[in-house]
One Martini backbone bead per residue (centre of mass of N, CA, C, O) as a GRO file, in nm:
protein
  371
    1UNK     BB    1  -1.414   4.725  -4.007
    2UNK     BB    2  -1.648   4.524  -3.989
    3UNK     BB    3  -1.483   4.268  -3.959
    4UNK     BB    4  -1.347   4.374  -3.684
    5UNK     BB    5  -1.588   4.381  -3.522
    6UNK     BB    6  -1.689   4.108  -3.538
    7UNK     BB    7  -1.428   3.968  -3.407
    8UNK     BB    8  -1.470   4.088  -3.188
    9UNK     BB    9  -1.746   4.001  -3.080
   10UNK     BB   10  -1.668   3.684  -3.143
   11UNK     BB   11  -1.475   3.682  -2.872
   12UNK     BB   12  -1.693   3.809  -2.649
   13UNK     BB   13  -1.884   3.550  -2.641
   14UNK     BB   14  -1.653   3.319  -2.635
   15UNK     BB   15  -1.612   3.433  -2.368
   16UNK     BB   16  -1.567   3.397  -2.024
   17UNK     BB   17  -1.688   3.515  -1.763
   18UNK     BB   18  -1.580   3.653  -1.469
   19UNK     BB   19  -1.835   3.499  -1.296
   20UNK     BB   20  -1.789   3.225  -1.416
   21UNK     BB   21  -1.503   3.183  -1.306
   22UNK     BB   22  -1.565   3.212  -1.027
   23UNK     BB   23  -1.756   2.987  -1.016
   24UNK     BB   24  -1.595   2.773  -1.099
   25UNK     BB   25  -1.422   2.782  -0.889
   26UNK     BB   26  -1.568   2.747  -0.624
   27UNK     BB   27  -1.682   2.457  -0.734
   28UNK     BB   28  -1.708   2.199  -0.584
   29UNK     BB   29  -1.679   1.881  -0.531
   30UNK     BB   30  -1.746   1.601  -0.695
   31UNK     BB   31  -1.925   1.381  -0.642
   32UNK     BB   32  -2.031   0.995  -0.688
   33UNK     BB   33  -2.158   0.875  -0.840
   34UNK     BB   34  -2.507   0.733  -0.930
   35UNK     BB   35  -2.607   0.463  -1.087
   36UNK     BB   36  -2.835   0.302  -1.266
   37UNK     BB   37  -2.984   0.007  -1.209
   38UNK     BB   38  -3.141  -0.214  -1.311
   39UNK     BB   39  -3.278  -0.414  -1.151
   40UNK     BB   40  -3.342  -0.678  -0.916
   41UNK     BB   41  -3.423  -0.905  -0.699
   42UNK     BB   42  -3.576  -0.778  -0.490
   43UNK     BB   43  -3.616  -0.532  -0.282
   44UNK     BB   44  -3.548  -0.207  -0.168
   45UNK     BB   45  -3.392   0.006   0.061
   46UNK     BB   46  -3.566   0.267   0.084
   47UNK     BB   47  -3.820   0.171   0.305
   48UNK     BB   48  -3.576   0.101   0.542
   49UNK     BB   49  -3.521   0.262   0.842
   50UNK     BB   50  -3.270   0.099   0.906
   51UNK     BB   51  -3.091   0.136   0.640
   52UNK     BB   52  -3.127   0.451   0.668
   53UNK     BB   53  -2.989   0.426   0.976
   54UNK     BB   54  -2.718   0.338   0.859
   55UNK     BB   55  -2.664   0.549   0.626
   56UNK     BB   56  -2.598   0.804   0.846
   57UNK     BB   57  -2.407   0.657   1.054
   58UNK     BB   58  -2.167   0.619   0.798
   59UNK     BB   59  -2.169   0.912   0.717
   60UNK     BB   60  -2.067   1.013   0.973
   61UNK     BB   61  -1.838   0.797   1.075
   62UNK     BB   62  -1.675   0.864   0.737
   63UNK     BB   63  -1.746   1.163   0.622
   64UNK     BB   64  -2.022   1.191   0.430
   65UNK     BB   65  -2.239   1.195   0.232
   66UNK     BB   66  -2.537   1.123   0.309
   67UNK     BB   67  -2.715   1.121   0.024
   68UNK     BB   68  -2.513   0.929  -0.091
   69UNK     BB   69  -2.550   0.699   0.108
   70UNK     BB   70  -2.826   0.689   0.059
   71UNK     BB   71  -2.871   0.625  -0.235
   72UNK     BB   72  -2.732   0.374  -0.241
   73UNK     BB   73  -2.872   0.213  -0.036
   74UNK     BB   74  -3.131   0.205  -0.165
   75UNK     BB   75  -3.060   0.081  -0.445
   76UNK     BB   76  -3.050  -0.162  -0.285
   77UNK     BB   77  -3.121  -0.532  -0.314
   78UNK     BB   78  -3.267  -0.808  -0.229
   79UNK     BB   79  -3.105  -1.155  -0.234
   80UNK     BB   80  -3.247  -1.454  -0.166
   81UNK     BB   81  -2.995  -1.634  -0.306
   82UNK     BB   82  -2.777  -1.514  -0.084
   83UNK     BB   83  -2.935  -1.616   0.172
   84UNK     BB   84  -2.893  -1.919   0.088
   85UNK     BB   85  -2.575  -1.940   0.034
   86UNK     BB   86  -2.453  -1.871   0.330
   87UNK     BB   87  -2.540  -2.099   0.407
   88UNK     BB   88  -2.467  -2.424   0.615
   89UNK     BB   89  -2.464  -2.705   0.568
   90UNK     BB   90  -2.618  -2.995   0.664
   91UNK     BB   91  -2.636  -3.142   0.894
   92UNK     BB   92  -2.385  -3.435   0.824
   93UNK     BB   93  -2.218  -3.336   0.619
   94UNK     BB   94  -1.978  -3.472   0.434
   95UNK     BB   95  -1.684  -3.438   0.403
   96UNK     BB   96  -1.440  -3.398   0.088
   97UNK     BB   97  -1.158  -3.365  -0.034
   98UNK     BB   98  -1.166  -3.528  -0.346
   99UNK     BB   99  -1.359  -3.348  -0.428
  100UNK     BB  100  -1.292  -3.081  -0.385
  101UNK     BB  101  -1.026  -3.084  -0.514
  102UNK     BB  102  -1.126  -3.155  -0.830
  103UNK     BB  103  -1.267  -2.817  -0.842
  104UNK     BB  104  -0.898  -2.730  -0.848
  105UNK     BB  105  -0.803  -2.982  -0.989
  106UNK     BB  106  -0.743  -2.933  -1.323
  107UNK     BB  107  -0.666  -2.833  -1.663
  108UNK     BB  108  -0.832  -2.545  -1.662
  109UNK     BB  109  -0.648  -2.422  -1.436
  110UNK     BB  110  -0.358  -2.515  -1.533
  111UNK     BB  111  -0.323  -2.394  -1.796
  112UNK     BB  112  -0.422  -2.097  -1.694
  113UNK     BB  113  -0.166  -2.098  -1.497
  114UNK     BB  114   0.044  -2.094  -1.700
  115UNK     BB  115  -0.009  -1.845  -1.828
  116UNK     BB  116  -0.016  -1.646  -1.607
  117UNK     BB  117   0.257  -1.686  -1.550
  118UNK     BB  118   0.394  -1.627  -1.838
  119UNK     BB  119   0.289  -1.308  -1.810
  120UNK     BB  120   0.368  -1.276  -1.484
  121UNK     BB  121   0.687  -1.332  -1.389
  122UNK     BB  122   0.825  -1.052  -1.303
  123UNK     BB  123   0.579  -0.999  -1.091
  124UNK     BB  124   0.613  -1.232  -0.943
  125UNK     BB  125   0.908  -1.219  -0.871
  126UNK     BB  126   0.890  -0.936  -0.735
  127UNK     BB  127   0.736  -1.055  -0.559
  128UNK     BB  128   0.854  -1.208  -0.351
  129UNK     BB  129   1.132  -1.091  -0.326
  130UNK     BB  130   0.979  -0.895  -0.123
  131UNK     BB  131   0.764  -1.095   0.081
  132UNK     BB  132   0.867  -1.449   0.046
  133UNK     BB  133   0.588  -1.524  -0.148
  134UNK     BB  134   0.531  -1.782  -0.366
  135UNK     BB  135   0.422  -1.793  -0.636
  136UNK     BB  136   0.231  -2.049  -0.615
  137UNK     BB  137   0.065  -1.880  -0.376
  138UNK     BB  138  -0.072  -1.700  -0.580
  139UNK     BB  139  -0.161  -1.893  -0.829
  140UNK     BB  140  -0.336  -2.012  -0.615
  141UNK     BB  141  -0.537  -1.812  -0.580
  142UNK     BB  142  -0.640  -1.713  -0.803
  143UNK     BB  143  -0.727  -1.989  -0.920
  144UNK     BB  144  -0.931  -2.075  -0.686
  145UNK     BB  145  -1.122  -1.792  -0.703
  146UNK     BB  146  -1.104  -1.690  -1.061
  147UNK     BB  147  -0.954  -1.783  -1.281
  148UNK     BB  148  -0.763  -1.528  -1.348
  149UNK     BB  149  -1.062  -1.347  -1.349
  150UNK     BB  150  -1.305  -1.485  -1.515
  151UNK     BB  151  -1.481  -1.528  -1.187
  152UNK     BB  152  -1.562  -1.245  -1.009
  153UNK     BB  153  -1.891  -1.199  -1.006
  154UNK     BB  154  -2.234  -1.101  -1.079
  155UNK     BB  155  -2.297  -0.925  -0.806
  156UNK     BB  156  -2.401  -0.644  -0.651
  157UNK     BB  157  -2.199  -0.523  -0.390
  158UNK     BB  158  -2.469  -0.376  -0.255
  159UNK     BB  159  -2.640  -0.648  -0.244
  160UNK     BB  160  -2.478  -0.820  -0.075
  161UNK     BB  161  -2.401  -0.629   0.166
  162UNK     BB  162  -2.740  -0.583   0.225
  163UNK     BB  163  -2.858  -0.886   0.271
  164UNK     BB  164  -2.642  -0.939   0.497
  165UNK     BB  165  -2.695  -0.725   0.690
  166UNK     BB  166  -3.028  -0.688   0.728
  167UNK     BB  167  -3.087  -0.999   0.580
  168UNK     BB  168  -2.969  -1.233   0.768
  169UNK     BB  169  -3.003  -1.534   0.833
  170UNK     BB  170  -3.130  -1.706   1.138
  171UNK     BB  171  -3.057  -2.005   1.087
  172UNK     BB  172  -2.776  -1.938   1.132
  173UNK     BB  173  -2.536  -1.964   1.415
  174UNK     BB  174  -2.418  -1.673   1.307
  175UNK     BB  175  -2.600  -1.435   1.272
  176UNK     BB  176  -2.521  -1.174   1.452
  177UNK     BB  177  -2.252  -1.161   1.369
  178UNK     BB  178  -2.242  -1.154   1.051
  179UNK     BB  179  -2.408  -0.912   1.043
  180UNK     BB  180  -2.221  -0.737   1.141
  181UNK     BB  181  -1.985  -0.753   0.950
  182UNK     BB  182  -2.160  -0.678   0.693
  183UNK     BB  183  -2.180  -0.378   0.831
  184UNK     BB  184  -1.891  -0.327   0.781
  185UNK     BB  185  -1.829  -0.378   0.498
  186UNK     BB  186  -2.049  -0.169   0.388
  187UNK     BB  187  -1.892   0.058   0.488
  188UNK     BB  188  -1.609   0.036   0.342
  189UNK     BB  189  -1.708   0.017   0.067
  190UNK     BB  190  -1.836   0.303   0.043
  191UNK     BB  191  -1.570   0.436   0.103
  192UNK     BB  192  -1.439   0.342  -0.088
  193UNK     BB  193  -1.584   0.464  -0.334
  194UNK     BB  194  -1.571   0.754  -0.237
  195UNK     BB  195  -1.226   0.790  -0.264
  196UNK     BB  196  -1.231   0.715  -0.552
  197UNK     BB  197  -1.528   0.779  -0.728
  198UNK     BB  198  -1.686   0.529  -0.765
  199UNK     BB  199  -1.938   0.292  -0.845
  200UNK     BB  200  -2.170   0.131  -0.620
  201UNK     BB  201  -2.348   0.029  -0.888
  202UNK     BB  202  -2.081  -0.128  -1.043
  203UNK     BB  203  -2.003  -0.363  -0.854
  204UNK     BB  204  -1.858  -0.654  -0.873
  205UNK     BB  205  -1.908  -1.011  -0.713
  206UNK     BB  206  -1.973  -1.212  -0.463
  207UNK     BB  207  -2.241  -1.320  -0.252
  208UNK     BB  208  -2.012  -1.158  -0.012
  209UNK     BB  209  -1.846  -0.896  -0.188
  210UNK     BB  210  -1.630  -0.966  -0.287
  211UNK     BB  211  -1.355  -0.900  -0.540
  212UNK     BB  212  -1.178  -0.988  -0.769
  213UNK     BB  213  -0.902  -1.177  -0.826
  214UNK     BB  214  -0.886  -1.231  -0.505
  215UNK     BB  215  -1.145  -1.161  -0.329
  216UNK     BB  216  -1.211  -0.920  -0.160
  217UNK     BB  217  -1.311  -0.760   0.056
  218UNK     BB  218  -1.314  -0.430   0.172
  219UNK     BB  219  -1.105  -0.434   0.407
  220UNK     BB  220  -0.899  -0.560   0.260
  221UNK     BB  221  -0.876  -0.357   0.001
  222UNK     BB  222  -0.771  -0.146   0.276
  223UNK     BB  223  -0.523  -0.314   0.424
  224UNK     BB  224  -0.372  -0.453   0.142
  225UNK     BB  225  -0.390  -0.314  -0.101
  226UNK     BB  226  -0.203  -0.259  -0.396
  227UNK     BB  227  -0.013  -0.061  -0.605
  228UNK     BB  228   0.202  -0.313  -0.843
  229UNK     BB  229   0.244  -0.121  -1.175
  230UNK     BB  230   0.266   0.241  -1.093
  231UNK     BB  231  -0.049   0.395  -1.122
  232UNK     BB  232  -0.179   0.526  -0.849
  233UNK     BB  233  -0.367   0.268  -0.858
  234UNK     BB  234  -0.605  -0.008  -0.733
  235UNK     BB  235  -0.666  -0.317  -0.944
  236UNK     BB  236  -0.813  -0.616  -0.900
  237UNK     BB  237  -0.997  -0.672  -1.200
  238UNK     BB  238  -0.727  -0.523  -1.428
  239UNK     BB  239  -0.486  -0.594  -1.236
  240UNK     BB  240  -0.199  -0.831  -1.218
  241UNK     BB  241  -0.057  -0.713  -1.051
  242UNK     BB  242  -0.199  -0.594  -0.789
  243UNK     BB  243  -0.283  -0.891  -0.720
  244UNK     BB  244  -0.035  -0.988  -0.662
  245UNK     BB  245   0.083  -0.774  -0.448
  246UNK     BB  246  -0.146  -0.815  -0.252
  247UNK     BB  247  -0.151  -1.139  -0.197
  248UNK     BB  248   0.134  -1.102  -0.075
  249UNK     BB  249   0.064  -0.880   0.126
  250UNK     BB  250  -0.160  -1.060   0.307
  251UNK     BB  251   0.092  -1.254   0.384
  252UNK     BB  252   0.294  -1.035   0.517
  253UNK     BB  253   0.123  -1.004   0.729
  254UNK     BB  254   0.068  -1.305   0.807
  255UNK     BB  255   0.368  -1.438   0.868
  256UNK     BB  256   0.540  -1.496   0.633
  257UNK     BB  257   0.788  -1.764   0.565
  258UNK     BB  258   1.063  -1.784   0.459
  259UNK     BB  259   1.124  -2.117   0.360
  260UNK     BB  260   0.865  -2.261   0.420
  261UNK     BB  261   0.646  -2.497   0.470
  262UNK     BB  262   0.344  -2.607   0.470
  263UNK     BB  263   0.384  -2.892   0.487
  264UNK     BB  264   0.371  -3.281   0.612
  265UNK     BB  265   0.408  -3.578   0.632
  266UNK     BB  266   0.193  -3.810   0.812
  267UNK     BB  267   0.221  -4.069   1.059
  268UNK     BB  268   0.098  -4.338   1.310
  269UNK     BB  269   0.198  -4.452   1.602
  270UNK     BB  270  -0.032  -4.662   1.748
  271UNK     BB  271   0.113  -4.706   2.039
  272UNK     BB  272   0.075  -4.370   2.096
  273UNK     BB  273  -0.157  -4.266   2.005
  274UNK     BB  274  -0.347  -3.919   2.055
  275UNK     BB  275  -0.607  -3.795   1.822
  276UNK     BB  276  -0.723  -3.591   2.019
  277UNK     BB  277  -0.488  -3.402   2.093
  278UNK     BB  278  -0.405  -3.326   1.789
  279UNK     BB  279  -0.705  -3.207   1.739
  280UNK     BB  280  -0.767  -2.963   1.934
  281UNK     BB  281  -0.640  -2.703   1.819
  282UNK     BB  282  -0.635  -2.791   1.532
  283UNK     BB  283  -0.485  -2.593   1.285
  284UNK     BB  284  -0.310  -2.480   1.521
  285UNK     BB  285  -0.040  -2.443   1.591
  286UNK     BB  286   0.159  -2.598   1.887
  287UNK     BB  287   0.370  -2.834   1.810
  288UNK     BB  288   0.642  -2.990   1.870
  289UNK     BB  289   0.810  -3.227   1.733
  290UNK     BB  290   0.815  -3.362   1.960
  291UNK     BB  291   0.509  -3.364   2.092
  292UNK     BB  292   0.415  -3.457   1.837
  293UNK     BB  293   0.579  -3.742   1.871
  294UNK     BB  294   0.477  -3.824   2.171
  295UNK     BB  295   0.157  -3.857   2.029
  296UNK     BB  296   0.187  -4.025   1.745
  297UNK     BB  297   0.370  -3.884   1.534
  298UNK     BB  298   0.521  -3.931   1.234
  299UNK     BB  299   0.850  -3.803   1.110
  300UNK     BB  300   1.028  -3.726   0.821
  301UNK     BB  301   1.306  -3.572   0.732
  302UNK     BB  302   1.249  -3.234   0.708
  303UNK     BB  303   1.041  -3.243   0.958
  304UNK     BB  304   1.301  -3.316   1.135
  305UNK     BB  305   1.405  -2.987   1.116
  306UNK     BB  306   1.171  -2.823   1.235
  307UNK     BB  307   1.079  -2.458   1.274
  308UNK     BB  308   0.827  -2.487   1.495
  309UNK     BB  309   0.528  -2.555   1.475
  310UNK     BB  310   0.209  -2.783   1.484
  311UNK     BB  311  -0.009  -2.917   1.299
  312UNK     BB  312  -0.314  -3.111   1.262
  313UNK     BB  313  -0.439  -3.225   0.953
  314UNK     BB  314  -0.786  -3.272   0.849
  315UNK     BB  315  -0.891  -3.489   0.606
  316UNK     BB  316  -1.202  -3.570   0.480
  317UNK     BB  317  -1.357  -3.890   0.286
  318UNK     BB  318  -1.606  -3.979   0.386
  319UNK     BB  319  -1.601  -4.280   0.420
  320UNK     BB  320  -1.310  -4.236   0.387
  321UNK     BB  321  -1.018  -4.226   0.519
  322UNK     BB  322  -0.824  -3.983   0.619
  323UNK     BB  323  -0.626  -3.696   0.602
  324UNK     BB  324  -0.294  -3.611   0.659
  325UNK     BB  325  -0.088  -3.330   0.805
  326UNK     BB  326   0.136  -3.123   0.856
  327UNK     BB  327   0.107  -2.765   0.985
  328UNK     BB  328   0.229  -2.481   0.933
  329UNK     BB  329   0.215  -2.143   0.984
  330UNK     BB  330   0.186  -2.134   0.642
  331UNK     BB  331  -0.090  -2.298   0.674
  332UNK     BB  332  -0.241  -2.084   0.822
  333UNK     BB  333  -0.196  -1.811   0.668
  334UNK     BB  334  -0.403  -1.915   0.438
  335UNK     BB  335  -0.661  -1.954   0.675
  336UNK     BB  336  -0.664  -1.645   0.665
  337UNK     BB  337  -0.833  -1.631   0.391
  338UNK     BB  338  -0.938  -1.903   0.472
  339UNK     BB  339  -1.127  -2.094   0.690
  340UNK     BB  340  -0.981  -2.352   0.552
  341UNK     BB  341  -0.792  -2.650   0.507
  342UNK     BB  342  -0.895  -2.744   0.176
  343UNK     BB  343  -0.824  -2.447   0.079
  344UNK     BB  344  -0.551  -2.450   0.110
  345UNK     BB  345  -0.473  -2.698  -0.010
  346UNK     BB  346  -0.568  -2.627  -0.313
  347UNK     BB  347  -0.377  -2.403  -0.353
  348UNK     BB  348  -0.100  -2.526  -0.278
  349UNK     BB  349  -0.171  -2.794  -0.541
  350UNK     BB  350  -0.202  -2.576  -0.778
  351UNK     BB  351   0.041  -2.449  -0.774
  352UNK     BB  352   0.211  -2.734  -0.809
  353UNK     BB  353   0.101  -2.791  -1.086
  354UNK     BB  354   0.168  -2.539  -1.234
  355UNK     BB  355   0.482  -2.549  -1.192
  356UNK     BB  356   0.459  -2.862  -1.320
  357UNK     BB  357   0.364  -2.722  -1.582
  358UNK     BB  358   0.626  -2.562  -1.675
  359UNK     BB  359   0.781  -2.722  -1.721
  360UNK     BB  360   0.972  -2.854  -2.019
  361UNK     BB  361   1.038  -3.195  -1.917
  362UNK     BB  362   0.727  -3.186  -1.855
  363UNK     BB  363   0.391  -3.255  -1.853
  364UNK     BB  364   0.125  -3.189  -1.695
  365UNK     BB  365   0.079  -3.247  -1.388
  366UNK     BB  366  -0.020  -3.385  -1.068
  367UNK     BB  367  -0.021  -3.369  -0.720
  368UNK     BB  368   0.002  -3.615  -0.473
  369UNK     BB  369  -0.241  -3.652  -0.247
  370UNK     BB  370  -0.301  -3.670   0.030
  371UNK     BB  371  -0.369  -4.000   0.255
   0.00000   0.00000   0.00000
């Protein structure tokens, strides 16, 4: 009997009561927590008014938690070489397309371009098969942003939007838009935390916020970014098949043309150029064959039956003579990712490196670079 007695005894300490049971359902959703992290260099914006009167703004405008919106930009950072690597080249340097090109156009990408490719050869080929946009040009993206992962940026993404967003340097000539800018990045950024349950002060990215193997911004990321593994959920830093879906997903945004060319090379009949004309409209494509051929531009094999504009794009080579390229829709469709012909070329050249370095019938090569 005493034993019996015991085991019931210790059966209803052990169990919930009904008081605890009923404050457990009612108790709220747990917000996203908050973990605090290292210092960083430079001030934290706690004590500044203007950062914490747009986190309680942000907290209005999208619905968020106030104290927890207060809380993470307070812990946010000043990171003054952030607000120095912002900034543009000294007015007159000079571009060089050949040196640009070396720092993407090497051996150790396009090795790590090839493991890429062959680890994710099913991946790469169904988002082509959805898209249209072709493997070379998502492998050439992330090789270029980050090589496939590797450098994905170690600065708290948080620091680095709060420090363009509030001290973007005013020496900038777009300082008041890039402002603006960056401080709706940072809206999206806290949403984006706060949807996922993610810890805003434990994402890392480069020196403007950038995230993942492709370096979304967080409007891309809530844009474009999708989830292409089927695990219900969006990781840009840890799954290569969500990179590689979004990447896709962001050209067939910007209207990527299934079989169309990135460019064509050209040359010019000196006794017809017009160089200020073909160069006016920058590198939207603006120019149909013809007229681009009226103004002294030479187009040779399947770039005359090109449907389509075209745009001259210029490769400055410091003091040696610019190198030229026709560019498609499908060449600005790039520089809507960054918004250089540079960055597209290079982009471009990797992915068609890593290509040619698929082949079993020929050892790694790169290709040859317009001139």
């Amino acid at each position: 009997m005493k034993t019996r007695l015991l085991l019931i005894a210790l059966l209803l300490l052990s169990a919930p009561s009904l008081s605890t049971a009923a404050q457990t359902a009612r108790k709220p959703k747990k917000k996203p927590h908050v973990v605090r992290q290292a210092t960083p260099p430079g001030p934290a914006y706690a004590r500044r008014d203007d950062a914490m009167q747009a986190a309680d703004d942000i907290a209005l405008r999208r619905d968020l938690d106030r104290a927890w919106v207060r809380a993470a930009i307070a812990q946010a950072h000043y990171i003054p070489q952030i607000a120095k690597a912002i900034l543009p080249p000294v007015a007159g340097t000079p571009k060089n397309w050949r040196v640009y090109r070396s720092r993407f156009i090497d051996p150790v990408r396009i090795k790590a371009g090839v493991r890429f490719w062959q680890d994710n050869r099913d991946t790469l080929a169904r988002a082509e098969l959805e898209t249209g946009v072709p493997a070379e040009i998502v492998v050439g993206i992330l090789g270029v942003e980050t090589i496939y992962g590797q450098q994905m940026g170690s600065y708290r993404v948080i620091d680095a939007l709060a420090t363009l967003a509030f001290d973007f340097p005013a020496a900038h000539p777009r300082a008041t838009e890039r402002s603006a800018f960056f401080k709706a990045e940072l809206e999206q950024f806290l949403s984006l935390m706060q949807r996922t349950g993610a810890d805003p002060l434990a994402a890392r990215g480069s020196y403007a916020g950038a995230m993942g193997m492709p370096q979304f911004m967080p409007s891309s990321w809530a844009r474009y970014a999708i989830d292409f593994d089927g695990d219900s959920r969006v990781d840009l830093s840890n799954s290569a098949a969500d990179a590689i879906g979004s990447v896709a997903n962001y050209f067939k945004a910007f209207n990527w043309h299934s079989g169309m060319s990135t460019h064509y090379p050209v040359r010019f009949d000196a006794g017809k150029l017009d160089l200020e004309a073909l160069l006016l409209p920058d590198i939207l494509p603006t120019f149909s064959v013809a007229s681009f051929m009226a103004k002294g531009a030479v187009l040779e094999g399947g770039a005359l039956q090109h449907q389509g504009p075209l745009a001259l794009v210029e490769l400055q080579n410091g003091d040696a003579p610019p190198s030229y390229v026709a560019g498609t829709e499908n060449f600005y469709a790039i520089t809507r990712y960054n918004w250089s012909s540079y960055y597209a070329m290079a982009v471009i050249e990797l992915g068609q490196a890593v290509a040619g370095a698929m082949s079993p019938l020929k050892p790694p090569t790169e290709p040859k670079s317009p001139d």
